[in-house]
C-alpha positions as CSV (number, residue, x, y, z in Angstrom):
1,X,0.0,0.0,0.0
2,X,1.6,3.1,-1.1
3,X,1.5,6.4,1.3
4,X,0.1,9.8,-0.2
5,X,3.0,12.0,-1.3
6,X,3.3,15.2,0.8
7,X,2.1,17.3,-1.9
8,X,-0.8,14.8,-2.7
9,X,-2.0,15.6,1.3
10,X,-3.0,19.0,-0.2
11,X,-6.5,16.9,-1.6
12,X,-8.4,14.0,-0.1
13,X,-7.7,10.5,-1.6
14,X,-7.6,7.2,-1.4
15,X,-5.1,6.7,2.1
16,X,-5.7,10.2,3.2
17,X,-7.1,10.5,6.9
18,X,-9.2,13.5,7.1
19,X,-10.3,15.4,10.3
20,X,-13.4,17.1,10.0
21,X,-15.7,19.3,11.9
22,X,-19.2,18.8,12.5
23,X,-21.8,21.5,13.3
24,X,-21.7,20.9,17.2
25,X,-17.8,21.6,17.1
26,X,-17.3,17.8,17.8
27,X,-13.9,16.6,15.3
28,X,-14.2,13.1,13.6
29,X,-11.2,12.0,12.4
30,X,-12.0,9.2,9.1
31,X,-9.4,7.2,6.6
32,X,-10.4,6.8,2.9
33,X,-10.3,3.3,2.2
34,X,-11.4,1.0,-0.8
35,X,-14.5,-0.8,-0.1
36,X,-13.5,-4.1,0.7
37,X,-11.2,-2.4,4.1
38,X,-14.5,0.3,4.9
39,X,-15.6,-0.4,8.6
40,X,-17.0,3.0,9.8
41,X,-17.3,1.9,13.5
42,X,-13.6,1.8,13.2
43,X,-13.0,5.1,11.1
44,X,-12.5,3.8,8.2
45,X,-15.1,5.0,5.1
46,X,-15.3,3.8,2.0
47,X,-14.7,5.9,-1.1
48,X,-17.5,4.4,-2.7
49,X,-20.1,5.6,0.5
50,X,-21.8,9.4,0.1
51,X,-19.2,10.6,2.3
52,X,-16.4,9.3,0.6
53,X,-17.4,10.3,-2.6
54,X,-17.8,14.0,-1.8
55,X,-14.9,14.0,0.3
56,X,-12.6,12.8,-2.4
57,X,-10.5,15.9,-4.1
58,X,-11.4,18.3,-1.7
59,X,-8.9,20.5,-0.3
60,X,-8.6,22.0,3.8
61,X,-11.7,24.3,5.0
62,X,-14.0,22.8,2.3
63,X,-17.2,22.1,3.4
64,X,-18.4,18.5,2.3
65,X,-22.4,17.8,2.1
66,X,-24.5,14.6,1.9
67,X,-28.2,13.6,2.3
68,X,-29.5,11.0,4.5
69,X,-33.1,10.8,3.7
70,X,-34.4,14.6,4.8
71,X,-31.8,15.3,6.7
72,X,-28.4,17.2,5.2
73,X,-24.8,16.6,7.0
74,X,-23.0,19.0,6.7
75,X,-18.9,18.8,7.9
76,X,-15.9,21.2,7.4
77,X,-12.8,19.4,6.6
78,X,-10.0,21.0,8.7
79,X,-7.3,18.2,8.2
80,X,-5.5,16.0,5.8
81,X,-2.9,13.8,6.3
């Protein structure tokens, strides 16, 4: 498995752990994984889940957005390494 380059840290990918703030101030920290590692009880989301997907090429202070049903999330992403 091959680490993100430094410069590569500047945008979330595959490998990159991300830190991201949620509207109550609370930080979750999540790795980007492929599929077959996801296990979100344990941090790790899938690039292939809503989350994932939008997370993937953003860059620091982004804000990422999904839907659940009615309800939006809505996270800032303050760290990547």
């Amino acid at each position: 498995k091959q680490l993100p380059r430094k410069r590569d840290a500047l945008k979330v990918a595959i490998g990159s752990v991300v830190d991201l703030l949620d509207t109550n101030g609370r930080i979750i920290r999540y790795t980007i994984v492929e599929s077959i590692e996801a296990n979100p009880s344990d941090g790790r989301i899938s690039i292939k889940s809503p989350l994932g997907r939008n997370l993937l090429g953003k860059q620091m202070q982004e804000f990422v957005e999904w839907s659940v049903g009615q309800r939006t999330n809505r996270l800032q992403l303050i760290a990547i390494t």
